[in-house]
ROBABA-526847 format. One line per field, with one value per residue (C-alpha): residue number from 1; x negated, y negated, z negated; residue in one letter. Coordinates in Angstrom, 3 decimals, always signed. Layout:
<nodes>
seq [NUM ...];
c1 [X ...];
c2 [Y ...];
c3 [Z ...];
type [a ...];
</nodes>
This chain:
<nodes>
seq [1 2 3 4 5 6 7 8 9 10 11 12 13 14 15 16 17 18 19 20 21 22 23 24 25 26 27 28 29 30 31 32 33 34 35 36 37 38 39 40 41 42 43 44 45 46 47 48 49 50 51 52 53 54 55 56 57 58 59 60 61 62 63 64 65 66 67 68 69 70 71 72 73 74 75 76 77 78 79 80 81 82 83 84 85 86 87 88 89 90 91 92 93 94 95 96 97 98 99 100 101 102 103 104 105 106 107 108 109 110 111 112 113 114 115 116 117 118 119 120 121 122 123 124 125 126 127 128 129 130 131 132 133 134 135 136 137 138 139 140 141 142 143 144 145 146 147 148 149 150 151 152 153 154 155 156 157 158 159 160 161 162 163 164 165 166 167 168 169 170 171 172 173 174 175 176 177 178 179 180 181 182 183 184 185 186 187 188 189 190 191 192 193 194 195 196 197 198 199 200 201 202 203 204 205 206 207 208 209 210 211 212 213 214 215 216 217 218 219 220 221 222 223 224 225 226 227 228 229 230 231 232 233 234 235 236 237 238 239 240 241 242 243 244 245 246 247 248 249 250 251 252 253 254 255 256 257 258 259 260 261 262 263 264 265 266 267 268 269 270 271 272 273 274 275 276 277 278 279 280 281 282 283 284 285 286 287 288 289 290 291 292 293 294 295 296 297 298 299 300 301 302 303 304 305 306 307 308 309 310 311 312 313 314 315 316 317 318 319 320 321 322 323 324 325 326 327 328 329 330 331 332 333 334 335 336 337 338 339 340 341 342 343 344 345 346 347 348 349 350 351 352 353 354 355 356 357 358 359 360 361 362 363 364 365 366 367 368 369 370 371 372 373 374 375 376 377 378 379 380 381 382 383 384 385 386 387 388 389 390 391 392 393 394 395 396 397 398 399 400 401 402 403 404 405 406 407 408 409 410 411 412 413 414 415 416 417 418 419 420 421 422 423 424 425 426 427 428 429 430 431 432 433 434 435 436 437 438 439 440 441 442 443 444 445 446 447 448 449 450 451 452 453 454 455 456 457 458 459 460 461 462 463 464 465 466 467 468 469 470 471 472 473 474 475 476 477 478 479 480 481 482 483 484 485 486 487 488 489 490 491 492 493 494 495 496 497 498 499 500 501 502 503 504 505 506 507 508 509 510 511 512 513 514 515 516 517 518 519 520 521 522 523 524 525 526 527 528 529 530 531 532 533 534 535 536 537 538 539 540 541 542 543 544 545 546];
c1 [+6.910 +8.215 +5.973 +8.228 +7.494 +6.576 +9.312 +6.519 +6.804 +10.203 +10.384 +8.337 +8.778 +5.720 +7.022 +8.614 +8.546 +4.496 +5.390 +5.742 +9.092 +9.140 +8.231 +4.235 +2.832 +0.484 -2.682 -3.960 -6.961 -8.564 -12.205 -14.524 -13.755 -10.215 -11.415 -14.732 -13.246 -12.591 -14.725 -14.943 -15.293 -13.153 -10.353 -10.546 -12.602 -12.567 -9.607 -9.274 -10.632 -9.835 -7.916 -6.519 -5.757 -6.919 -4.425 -4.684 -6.206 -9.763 -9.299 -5.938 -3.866 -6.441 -6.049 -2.308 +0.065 +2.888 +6.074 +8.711 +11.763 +14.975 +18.009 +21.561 +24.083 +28.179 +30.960 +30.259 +27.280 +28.211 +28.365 +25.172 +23.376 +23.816 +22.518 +19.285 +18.345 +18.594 +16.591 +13.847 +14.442 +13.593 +10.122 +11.535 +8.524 +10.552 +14.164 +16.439 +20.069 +21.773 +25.123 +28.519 +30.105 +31.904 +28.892 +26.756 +29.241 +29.683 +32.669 +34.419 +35.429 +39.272 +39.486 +42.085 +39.338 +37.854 +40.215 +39.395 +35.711 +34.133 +31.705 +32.009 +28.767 +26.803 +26.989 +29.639 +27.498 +30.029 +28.557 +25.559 +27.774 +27.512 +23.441 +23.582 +25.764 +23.742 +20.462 +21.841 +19.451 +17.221 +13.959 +13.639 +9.733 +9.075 +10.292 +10.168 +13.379 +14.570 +17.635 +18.533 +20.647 +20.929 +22.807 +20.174 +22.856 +22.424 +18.603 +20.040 +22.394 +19.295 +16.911 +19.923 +20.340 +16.606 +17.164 +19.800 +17.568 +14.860 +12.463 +10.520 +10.758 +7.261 +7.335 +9.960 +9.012 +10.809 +11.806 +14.927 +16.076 +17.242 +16.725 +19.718 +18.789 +18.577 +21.905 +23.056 +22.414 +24.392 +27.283 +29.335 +29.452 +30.825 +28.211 +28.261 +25.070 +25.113 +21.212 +20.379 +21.899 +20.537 +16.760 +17.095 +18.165 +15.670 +13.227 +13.789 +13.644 +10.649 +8.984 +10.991 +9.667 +6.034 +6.172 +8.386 +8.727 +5.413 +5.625 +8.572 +9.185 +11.896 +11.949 +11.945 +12.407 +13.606 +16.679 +17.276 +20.123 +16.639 +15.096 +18.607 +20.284 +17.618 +14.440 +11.067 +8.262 +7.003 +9.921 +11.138 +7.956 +7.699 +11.313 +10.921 +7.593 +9.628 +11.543 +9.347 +7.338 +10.925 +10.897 +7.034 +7.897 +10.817 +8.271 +6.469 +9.130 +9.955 +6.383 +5.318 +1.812 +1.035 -1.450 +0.859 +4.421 +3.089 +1.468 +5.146 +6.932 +7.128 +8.471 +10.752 +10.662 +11.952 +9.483 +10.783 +9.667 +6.637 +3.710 +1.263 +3.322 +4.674 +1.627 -0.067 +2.713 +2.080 -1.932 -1.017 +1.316 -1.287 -3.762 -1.191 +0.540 -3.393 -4.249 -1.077 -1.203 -5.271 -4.647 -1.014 -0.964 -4.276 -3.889 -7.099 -5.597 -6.059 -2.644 -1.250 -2.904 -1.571 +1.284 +3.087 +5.692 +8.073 +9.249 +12.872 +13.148 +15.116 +18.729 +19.632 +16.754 +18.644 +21.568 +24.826 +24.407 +22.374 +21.480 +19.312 +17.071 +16.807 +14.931 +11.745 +12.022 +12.412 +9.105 +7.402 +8.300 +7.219 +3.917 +3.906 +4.804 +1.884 -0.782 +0.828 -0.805 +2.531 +3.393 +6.467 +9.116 +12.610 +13.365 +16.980 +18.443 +19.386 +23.187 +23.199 +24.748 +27.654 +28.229 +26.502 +23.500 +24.590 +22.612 +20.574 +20.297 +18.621 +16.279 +15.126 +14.635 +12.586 +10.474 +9.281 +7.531 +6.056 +4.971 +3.383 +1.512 +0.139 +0.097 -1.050 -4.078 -3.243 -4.210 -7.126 -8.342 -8.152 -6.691 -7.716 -6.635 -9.292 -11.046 -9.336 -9.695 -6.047 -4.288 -7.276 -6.308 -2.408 -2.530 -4.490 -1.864 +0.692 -1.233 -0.905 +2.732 +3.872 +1.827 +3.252 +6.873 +6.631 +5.257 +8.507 +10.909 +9.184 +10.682 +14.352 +14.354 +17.315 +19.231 +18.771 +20.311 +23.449 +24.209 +24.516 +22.096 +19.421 +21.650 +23.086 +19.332 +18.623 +22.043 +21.079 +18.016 +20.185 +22.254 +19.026 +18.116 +21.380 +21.461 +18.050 +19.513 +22.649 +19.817 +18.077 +14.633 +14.622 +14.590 +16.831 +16.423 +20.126 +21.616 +20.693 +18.527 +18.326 +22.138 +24.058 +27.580 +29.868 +30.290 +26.916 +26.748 +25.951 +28.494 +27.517 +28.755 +30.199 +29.887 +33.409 +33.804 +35.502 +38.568 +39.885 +36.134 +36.168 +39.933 +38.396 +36.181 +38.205 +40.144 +37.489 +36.322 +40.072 +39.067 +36.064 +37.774 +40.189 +38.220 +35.199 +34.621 +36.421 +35.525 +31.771 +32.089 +33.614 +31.438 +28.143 +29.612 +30.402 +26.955 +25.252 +27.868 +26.371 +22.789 +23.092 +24.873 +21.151 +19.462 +16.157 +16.630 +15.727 +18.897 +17.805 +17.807 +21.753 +22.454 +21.000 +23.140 +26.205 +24.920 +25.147 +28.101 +29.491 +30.413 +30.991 +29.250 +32.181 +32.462 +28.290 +28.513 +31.317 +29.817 +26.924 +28.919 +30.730 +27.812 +25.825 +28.619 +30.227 +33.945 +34.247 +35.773 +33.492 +36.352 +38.783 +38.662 +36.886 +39.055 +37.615 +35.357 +36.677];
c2 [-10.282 -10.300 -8.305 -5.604 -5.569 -2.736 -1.308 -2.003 -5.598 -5.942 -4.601 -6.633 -10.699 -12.607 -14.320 -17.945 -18.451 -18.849 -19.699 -17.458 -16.716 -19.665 -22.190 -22.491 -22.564 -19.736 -20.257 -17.647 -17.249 -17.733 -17.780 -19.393 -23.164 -22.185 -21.373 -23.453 -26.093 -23.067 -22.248 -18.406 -18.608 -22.149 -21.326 -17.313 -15.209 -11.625 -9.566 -10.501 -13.254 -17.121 -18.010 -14.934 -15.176 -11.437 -9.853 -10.047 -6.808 -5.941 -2.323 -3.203 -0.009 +2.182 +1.643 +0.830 +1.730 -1.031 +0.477 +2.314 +0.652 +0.601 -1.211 +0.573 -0.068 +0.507 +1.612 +2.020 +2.318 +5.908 +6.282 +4.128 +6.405 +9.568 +7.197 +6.698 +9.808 +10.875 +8.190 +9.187 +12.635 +11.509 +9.924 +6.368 +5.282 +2.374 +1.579 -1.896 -2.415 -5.093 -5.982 -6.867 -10.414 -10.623 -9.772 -12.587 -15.113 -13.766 -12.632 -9.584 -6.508 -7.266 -11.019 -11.382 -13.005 -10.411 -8.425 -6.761 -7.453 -5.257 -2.623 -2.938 -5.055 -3.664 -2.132 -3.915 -4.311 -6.054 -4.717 -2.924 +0.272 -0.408 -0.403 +2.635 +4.505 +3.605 +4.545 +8.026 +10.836 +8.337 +7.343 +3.829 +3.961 +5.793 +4.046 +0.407 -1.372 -4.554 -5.852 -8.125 -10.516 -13.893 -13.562 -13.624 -11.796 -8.435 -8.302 -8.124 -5.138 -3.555 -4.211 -2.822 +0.365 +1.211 +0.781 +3.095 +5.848 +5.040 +2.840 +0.416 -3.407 -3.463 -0.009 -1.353 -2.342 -4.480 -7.464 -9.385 -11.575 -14.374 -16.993 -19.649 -22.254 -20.137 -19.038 -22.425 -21.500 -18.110 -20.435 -17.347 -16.743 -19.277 -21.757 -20.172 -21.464 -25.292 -26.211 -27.299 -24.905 -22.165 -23.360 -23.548 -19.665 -18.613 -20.772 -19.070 -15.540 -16.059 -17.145 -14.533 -11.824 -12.638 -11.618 -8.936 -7.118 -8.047 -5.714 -7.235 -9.938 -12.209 -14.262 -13.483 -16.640 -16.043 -16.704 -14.242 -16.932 -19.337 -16.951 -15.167 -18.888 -19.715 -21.406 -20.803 -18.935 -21.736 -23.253 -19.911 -20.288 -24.223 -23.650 -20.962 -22.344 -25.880 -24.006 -21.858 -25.109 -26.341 -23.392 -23.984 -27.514 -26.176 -23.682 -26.478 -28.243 -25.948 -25.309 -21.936 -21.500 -21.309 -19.407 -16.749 -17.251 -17.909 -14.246 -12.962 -14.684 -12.415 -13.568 -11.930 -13.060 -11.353 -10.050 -11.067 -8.948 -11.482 -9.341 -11.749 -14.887 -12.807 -11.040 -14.594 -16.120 -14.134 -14.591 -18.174 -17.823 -16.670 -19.582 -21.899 -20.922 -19.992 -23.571 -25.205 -23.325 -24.240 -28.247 -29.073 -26.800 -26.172 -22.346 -20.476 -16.742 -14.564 -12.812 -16.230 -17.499 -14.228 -14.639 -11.241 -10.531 -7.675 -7.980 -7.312 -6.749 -9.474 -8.256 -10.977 -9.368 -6.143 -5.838 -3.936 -3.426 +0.058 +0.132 +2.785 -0.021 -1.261 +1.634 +0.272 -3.123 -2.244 +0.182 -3.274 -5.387 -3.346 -3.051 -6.937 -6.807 -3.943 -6.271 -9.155 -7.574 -7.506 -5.704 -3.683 -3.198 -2.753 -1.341 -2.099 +0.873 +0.428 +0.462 -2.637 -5.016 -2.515 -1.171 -0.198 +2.305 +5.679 +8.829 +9.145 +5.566 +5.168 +8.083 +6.687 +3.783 +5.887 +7.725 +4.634 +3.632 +7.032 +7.649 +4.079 +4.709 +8.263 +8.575 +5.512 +4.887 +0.949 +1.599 +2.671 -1.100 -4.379 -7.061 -5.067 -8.274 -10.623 -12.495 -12.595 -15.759 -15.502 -14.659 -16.812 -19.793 -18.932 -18.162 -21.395 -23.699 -21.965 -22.723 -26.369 -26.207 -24.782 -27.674 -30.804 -29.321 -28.775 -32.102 -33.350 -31.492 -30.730 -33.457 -33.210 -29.573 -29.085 -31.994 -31.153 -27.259 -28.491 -30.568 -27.949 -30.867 -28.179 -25.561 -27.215 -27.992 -24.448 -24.010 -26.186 -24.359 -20.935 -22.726 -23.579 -20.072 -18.104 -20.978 -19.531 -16.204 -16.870 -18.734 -15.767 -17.924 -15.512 -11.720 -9.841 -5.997 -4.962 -8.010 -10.359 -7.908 -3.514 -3.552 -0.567 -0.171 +0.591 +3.790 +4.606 +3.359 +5.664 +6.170 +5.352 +7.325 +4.495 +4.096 +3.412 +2.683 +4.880 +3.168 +5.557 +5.955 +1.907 +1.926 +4.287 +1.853 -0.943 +1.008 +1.716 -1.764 -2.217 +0.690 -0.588 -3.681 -2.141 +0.622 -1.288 -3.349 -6.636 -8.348 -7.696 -8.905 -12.081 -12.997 -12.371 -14.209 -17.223 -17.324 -17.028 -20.023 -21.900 -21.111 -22.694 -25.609 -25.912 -26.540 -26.398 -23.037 -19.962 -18.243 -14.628 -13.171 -14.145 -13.199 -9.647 -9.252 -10.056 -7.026 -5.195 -5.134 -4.629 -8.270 -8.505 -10.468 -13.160 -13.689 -13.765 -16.338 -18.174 -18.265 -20.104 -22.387 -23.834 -23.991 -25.811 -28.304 -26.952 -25.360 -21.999 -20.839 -21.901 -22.105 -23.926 -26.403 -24.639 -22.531 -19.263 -17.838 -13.876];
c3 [+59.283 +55.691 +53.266 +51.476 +47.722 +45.870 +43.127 +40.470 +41.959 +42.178 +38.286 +36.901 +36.397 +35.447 +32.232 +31.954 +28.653 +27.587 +23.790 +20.592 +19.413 +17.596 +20.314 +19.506 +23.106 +24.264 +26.154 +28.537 +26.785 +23.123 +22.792 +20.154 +20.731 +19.666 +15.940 +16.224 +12.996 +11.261 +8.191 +7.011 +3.757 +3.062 +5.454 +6.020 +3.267 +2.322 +1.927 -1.978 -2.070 -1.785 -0.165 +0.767 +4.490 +4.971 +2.387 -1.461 -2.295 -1.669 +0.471 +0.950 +1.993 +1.788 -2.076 -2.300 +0.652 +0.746 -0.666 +1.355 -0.136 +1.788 +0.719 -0.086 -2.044 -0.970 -2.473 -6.435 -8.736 -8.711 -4.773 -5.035 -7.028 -4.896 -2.067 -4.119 -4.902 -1.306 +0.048 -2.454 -1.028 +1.795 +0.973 +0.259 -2.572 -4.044 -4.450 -3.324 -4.224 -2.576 -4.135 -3.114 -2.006 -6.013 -7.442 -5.491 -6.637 -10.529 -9.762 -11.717 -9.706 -11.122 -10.760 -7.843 -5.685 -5.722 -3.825 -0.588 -0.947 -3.855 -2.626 +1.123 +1.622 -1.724 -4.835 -7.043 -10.610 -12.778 -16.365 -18.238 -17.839 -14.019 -14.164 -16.276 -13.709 -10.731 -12.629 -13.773 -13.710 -12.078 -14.233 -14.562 -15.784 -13.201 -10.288 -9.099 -7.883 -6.179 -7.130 -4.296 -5.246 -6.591 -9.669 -12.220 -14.388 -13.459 -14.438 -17.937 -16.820 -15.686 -18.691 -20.952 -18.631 -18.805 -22.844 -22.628 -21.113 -24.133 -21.495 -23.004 -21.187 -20.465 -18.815 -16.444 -12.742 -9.714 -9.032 -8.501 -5.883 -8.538 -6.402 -7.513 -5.168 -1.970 -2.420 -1.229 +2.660 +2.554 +2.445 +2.964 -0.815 -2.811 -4.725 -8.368 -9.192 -10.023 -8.749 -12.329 -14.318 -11.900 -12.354 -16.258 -16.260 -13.873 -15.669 -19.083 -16.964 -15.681 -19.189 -21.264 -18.601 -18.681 -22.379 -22.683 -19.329 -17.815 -14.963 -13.307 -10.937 -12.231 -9.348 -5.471 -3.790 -0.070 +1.635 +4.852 +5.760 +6.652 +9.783 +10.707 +10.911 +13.059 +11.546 +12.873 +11.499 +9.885 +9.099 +6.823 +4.740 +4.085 +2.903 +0.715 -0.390 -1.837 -3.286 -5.213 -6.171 -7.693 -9.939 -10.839 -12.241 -14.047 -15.818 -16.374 -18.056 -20.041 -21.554 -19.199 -18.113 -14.318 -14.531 -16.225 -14.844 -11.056 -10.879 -11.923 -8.780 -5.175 -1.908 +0.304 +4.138 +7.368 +10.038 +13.648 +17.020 +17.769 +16.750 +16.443 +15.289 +12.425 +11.707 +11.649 +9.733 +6.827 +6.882 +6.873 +3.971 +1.608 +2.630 +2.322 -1.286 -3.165 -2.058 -3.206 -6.355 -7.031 -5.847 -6.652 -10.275 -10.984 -10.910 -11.516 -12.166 -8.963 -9.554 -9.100 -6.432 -4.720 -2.421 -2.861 +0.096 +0.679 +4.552 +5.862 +9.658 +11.223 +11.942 +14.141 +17.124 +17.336 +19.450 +19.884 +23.456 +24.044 +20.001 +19.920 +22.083 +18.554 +17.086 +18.962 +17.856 +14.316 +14.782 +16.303 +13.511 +11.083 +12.787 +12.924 +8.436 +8.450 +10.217 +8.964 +5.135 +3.174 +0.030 +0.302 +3.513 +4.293 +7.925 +9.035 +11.072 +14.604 +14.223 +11.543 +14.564 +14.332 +10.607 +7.561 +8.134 +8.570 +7.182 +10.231 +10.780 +7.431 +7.923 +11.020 +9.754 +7.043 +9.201 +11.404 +8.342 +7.782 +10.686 +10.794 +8.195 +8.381 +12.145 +13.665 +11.597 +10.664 +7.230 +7.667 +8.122 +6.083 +8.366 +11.384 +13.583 +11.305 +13.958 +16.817 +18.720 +19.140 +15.957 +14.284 +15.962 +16.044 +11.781 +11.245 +13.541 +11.335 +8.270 +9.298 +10.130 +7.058 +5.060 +7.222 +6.757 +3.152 +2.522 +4.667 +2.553 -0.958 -2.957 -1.060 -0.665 -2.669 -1.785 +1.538 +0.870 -1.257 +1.161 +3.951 +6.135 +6.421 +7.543 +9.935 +11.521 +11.771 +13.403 +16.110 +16.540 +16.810 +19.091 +21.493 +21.290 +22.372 +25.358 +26.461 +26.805 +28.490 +30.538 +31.457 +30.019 +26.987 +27.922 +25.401 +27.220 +27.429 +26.993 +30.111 +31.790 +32.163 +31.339 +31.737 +31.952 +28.991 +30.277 +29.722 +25.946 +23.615 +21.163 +17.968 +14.510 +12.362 +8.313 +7.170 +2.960 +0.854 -0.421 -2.831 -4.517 -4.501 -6.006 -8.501 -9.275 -10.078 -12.120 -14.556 -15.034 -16.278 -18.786 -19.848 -20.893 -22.800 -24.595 -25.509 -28.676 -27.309 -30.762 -30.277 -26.459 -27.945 -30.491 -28.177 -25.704 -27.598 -29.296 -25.424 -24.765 -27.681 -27.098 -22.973 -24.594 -26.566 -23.390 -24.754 -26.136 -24.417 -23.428 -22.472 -25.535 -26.274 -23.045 -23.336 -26.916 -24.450 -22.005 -24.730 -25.929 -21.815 -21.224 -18.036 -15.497 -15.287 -19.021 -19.433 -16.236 -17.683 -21.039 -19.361 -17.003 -20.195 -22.215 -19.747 -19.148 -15.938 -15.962 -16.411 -12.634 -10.262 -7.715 -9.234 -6.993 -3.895 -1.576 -1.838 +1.143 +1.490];
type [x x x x x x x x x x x x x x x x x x x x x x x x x x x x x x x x x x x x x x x x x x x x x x x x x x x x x x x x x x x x x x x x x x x x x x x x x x x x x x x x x x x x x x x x x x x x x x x x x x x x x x x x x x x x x x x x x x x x x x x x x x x x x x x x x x x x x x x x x x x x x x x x x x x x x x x x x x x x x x x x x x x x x x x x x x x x x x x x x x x x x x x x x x x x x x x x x x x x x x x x x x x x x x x x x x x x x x x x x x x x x x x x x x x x x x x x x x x x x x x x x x x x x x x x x x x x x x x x x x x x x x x x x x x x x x x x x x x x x x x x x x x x x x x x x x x x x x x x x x x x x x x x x x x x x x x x x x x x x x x x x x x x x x x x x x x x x x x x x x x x x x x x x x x x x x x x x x x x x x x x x x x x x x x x x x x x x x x x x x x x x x x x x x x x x x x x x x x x x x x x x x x x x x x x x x x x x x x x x x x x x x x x x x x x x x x x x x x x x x x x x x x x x x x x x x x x x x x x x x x x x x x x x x x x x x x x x x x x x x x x x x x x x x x x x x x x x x x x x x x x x x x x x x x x x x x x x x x x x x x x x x x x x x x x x x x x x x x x x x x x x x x x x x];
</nodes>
């Protein structure tokens, strides 16, 4: 006679797939022959200490909770700037722009290419009088912000704002995405950035920054196009680990000091759904960048052998079907960036598969970091997962992944991005991933398995942009134009042109006369283009991507 099954048994599937979400395979057990090459204080250490692997501070969050700092940005710097202030209302401890498609590529708000595109993916900042709009009423000493975006432009829009409101540069705090040569995989903006002219400018940010606004971050480096396109865990870091080695030597180049200019560069990564692969991921990070820093440049500083991360959660594990599903993965990952040790955190909402976070989609996404960190009690602990067999062993395999694919890919790393070749890898790789879901081998809850019928899909409130306030908008940079002091804009802009063509001049300082006088970002872009040697359209002979 056939035994019946229980419903528990009949619920519950014994899993296929014994791997992390990146492919590492899982054992059933860890015990201490798994970590017995290890060496505490060589390979592990003390939180704050060399080499880092248990986070970079000493008491970690008990002396410095990471920062709440959710991104926004739609519509207008106006629109933007409302959004702000109620995020902060709502306990958000940190701000984070993230600007539009024209903005990403240097492109004016009025420039025909742009049209159709300003402010629906981010804040369109197109001019000094943009940064000054979007900072209104908001203290810029007082507050830390991420610009994230590319275009190292707009740092100069932001430095001039926080003049504007009587801030001194050294009072002023953030960072900014800025990184030139990790725009090349988010192939759906236009390549704006030639690779060499892009390094000089970040280059002379970086050094210009360390002595006159020594509290920001100048450089971010981290493309989100690397983990959403499909790389792995380790994969994301070697990447973005080349790359920030390619801006190092450019430093170098031009006469920086590691030691100084290293402790002024942050990472950004995404945090994926795999507690203990992400959470590892990043404790291999740090072990992996302090030693590359000590060997490779000789770095002795502390702050730069510190790899300082702010996590996104990765969009591409949510899903459209039964969204509200992806309120608890969010809440996971950012456990995962929590125990993982990093610095700052951006929680997507649940309905970003669909549209652009609605009010209570954003405060959601809010309160899952609150509650994270005054509920659960994870902060009470440094690297509360230190010494697990498992994540020991896992972090450590990492460690040694990371290494072998950066010494693969450090000398070609750019090559390899201009040319698309890398892309296309991790395109592959997203490819073998959605075939083990239509497989069934990969559970995706909602998608191949606990479906419910459309019927029963909750209907979700969509954000739709404000055309008239973004019409308004594109108006006034047509005013600005025309009421500002046009022979000012002209001759700051031709001396910023003349400074890039003197490539071994630093070029900040021109550019920040040509904030100034409300240049906009095209003409200060152009100017620089055309200086450097390049044309002054970046798409004159590239069919544009919108």
């Amino acid at each position: 006679m056939e035994k019946k099954s229980s419903i528990a048994e009949r619920y519950f599937e014994k899993p296929t797939r014994l791997k992390t979400w990146s492919g590492i395979p899982v054992k059933e057990t860890y015990t201490p022959d798994d970590i017995r090459d290890l060496d505490y204080a060589r390979d592990i250490g003390n939180p704050g200490e060399y080499p880092y692997t248990r986070g970079i501070f000493k008491d970690m969050y008990r002396g410095r909770m990471w920062s709440i700092r959710e991104i926004s940005g739609y519509d207008s710097p106006k629109a933007t700037n409302e959004k702000l202030k109620r995020l902060m209302g709502e306990g958000e401890s940190a701000l984070n722009v993230i600007c539009d498609a024209p903005t990403y590529c240097a492109v004016d708000a009025d420039h025909p290419r742009a049209e159709g595109m300003v402010g629906l993916m981010g804040v369109p900042l197109g001019s000094m009088r943009d940064a000054e709009v979007m900072m209104e009423d908001i203290p810029i000493d007082q507050v830390s912000m991420t610009l994230s975006v590319y275009t190292p432009a707009i740092v100069w829009f932001y430095f001039g704002a926080a003049e504007k409101q009587g801030v001194a540069l050294s009072n002023v705090r953030g960072t900014i995405l800025a990184d030139t040569i990790d725009q090349g995989p988010v192939r759906y903006f236009a390549p704006a950035f030639p690779e060499d002219l892009g390094c000089r400018v970040v280059a002379d940010i970086l050094i210009w920054c360390n002595k006159n606004a020594p509290r920001f971050y100048p450089l971010s480096v981290g493309s989100n196009a690397w983990r959403e396109s499909g790389a792995t865990a380790a994969q994301e870091i070697a990447f973005d680990f080349c790359t920030a080695r390619r801006y190092l030597k450019e430093v170098v180049a031009r006469g920086g000091n590691v030691d100084e200019i290293a402790q002024r560069i942050a990472f950004t990564h995404r945090v994926g759904i795999d507690i203990f692969e992400e959470a590892a991921k990043f404790r291999a990070a740090r072990r992996v960048w302090a030693r590359m820093l000590r060997e490779e440049f000789g770095a002795r500083n502390p702050r730069a052998l510190s790899f300082k991360v702010h996590a996104v959660t990765k969009g591409t594990d949510y899903t459209r079907q039964q969204p509200e599903n992806n309120i608890v993965r969010v809440a996971y990952q950012a456990l995962a960036a929590v125990l993982g040790g990093v610095q700052s955190m951006h929680t997507m909402s649940y309905d970003e598969p669909i549209c652009l976070p609605t009010e209570e989609s954003h405060r959601i996404a809010i309160r899952t970091q609150q509650i994270l960190a005054y509920e659960t009690g994870v902060v009470n602990v440094a690297d509360p997962l230190g010494g697990s067999y498992y994540v020991e062993s896992l972090t450590n395999r990492l460690a040694e992944e990371i290494s072998q694919i950066m010494e693969e890919h450090k000398e070609t790393i750019v090559e390899e991005i201009y040319s698309e070749r890398l892309m296309h890898s991790m395109q592959r790789q997203a490819y073998e991933f959605q075939q083990e879901v239509e497989s069934g081998t990969r559970k995706v809850i909602g998608v191949n398995c606990f479906q419910i019928s459309k019927e029963e899909e909750r209907k979700t409130e969509l954000h739709k942009p404000s055309w008239d306030v973004i019409d308004k908008y594109v108006e006034d940079v047509k005013e600005l134009k025309r009421t500002r002091n046009n022979h000012q804009v002209k001759e700051s802009v031709e001396n910023l042109r003349k400074v890039a063509e003197r490539k071994e001049e630093n070029l900040v300082p021109a550019a920040m006369d040509a904030a100034r006088s409300y240049a906009s970002l095209g003409e200060i872009w152009g100017a620089i283009r055309l200086g450097y040697g390049y044309s002054y359209d970046p798409f004159e002979e590239i069919e544009y991507p919108f």
